[in-house]
C-alpha positions as CSV (number, residue, x, y, z in Angstrom):
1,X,0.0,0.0,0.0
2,X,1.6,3.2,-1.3
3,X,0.2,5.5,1.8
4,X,1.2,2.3,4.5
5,X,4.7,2.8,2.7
6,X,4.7,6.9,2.9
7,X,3.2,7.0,6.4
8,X,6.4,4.9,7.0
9,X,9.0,7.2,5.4
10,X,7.7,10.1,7.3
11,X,8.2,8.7,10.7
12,X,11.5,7.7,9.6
13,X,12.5,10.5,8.3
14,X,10.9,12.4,11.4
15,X,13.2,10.5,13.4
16,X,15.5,11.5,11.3
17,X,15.1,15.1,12.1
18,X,14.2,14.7,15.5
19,X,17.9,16.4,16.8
20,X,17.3,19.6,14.9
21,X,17.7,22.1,17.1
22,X,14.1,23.9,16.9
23,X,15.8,27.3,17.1
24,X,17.3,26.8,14.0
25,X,17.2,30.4,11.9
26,X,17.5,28.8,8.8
27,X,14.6,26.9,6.6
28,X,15.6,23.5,5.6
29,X,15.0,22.8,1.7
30,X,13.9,19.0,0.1
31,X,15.5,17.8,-2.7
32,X,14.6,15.8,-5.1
33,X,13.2,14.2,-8.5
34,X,9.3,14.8,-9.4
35,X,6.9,12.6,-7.5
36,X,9.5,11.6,-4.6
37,X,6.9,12.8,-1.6
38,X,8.8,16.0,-1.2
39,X,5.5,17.9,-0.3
40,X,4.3,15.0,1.4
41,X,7.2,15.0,3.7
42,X,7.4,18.2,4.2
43,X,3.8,18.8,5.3
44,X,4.7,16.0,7.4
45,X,8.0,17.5,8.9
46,X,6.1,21.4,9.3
47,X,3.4,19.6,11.3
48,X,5.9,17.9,14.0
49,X,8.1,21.0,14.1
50,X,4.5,23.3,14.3
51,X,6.7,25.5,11.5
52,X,5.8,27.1,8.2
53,X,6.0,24.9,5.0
54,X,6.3,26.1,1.3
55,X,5.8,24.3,-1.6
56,X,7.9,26.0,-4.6
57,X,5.5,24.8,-7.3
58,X,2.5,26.7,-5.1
59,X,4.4,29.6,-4.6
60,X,5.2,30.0,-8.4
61,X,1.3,29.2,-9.4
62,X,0.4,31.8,-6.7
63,X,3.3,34.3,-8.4
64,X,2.0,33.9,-12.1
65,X,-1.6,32.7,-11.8
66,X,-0.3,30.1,-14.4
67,X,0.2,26.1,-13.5
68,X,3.7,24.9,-14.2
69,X,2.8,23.3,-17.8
70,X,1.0,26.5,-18.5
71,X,4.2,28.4,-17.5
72,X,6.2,25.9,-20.1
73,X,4.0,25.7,-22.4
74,X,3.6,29.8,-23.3
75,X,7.3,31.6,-21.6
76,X,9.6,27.8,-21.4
77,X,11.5,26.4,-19.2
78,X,14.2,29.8,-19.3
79,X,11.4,31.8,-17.7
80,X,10.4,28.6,-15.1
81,X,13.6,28.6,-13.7
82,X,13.8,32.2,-13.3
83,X,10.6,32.0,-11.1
84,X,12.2,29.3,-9.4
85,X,15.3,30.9,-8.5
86,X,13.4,33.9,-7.4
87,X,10.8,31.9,-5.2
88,X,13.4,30.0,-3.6
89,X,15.5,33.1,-2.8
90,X,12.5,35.2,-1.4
91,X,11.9,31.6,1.0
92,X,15.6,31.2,2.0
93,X,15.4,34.5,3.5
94,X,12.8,33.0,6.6
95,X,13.5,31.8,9.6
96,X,12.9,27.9,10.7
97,X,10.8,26.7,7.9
98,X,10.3,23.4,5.6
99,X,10.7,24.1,1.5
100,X,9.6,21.5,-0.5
101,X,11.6,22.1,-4.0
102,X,9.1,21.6,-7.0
């Protein structure tokens, strides 16, 4: 069961985190290929730490008022990444905080 299976990477990987220092000042970014569970983990990981969490993706559609393929499909990738960069940048700058990187 794909959601048994997920429910079981998020407690290890809470346990994972569990000696980050809660004062951290810095956000912590996820990594990785499409479809990996980054937002899923990440809404997982903002939950037990009662911290923000940011989905790049969202922030981008909530930016253009374009989904990603719509952003491809009518400026490319060129102008994707440049949102991208931006987003990221703007979120870097918080405090404590989970990113999940599109």
């Amino acid at each position: 069961c794909v959601g048994y299976h997920l429910m079981l990477k998020c407690k290890k990987m809470t346990d994972a985190f569990e000696n980050i220092d809660q004062n951290l000042n810095r956000p912590i970014c996820l990594i990785g290929m499409m479809g990996v569970g980054k937002t899923t983990i990440g809404k997982s990981l903002a939950a037990h730490f009662r911290c923000a969490f940011y989905d790049t993706d969202q922030e981008i559609r909530t930016m253009t008022g374009q989904t990603i393929p719509e952003i491809f499909a009518t400026q490319g990738e060129a102008a994707f990444r440049d949102y991208e960069y931006r987003v990221l940048s703007n979120l870097m700058r918080h405090n404590f905080c989970l990113i999940a990187s599109g």
